[in-house]
N, C-alpha and C positions, 0 to 999 in steps of 0.2 A: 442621627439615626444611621446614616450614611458608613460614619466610620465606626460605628459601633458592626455596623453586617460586615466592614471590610476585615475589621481587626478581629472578627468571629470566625472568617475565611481564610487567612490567614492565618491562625491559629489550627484551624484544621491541617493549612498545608503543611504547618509544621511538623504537626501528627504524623502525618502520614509520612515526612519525608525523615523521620526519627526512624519508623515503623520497615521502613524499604532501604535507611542504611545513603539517601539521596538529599543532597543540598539539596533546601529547601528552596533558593531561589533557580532553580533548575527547572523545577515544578512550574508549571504552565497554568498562570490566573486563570484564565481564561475554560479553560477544561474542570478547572477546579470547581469555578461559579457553575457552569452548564451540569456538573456532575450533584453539586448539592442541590438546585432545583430539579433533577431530576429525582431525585431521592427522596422528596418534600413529602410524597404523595404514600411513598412507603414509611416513611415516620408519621403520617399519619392515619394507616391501614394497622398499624404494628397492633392495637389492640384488636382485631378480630383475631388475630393469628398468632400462633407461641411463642413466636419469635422475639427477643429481649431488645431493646434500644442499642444496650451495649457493642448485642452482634451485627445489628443493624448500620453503627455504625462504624464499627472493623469493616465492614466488608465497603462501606463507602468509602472509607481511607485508602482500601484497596484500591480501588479505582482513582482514586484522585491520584496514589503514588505510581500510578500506571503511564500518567502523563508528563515525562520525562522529556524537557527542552534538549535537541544536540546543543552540544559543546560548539561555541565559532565564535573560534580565540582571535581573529584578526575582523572583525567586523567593527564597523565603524561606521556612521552616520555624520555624519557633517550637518551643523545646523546655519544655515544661511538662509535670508533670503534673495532670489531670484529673478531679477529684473530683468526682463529683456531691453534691448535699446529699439527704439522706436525712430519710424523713419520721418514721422511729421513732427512740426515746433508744437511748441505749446500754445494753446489760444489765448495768450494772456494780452492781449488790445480788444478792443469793441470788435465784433465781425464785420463790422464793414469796414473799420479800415483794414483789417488782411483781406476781406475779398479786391479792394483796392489794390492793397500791393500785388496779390496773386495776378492781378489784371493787367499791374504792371509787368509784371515778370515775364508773363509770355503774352506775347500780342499776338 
């Protein structure tokens, strides 16, 4: 169900970025999902009022091709992870013999 709502959302964004003449991967998920739940409530008022589906939903593509990502052509994320070095050993003997040796170490 999942990728059925995404590939529906996505589809929209397409709409919309045909519509505004805007790469489509430009267009900001994120804005797009908060702009179709916010709409949910007026596709479902649309029959009290004369308003058609169709224009209902031009005017939501509106806004979704409103949210235009900038351009940032040198950006770059690195994917590591990140270990710091630690200043104690590991506990890897029974603790009493390192509290042993600890005992020996400093008298």
């Amino acid at each position: 169900m999942h990728i059925i709502a995404y590939n529906l959302l996505r589809a929209a964004m397409a709409d919309a970025a045909v519509d505004r003449d805007v790469q489509c991967l430009r267009l900001s998920f994120k804005t797009a999902l908060s702009t179709v739940r916010q709409w949910e409530s007026a596709f479902v008022r649309r029959s009290a009022h004369s308003t058609t589906l169709e224009a209902l939903v031009q005017h939501m593509l509106q806004y979704i091709a409103r949210a235009v990502i900038p351009d940032r052509p040198d950006r770059i994320e690195p994917r590591a992870i990140k270990r710091r070095p630690k200043e104690y050993d590991r506990l890897n003997k029974p603790r009493s013999v390192m509290k042993q040796r600890l005992i020996e170490q400093n008298p």
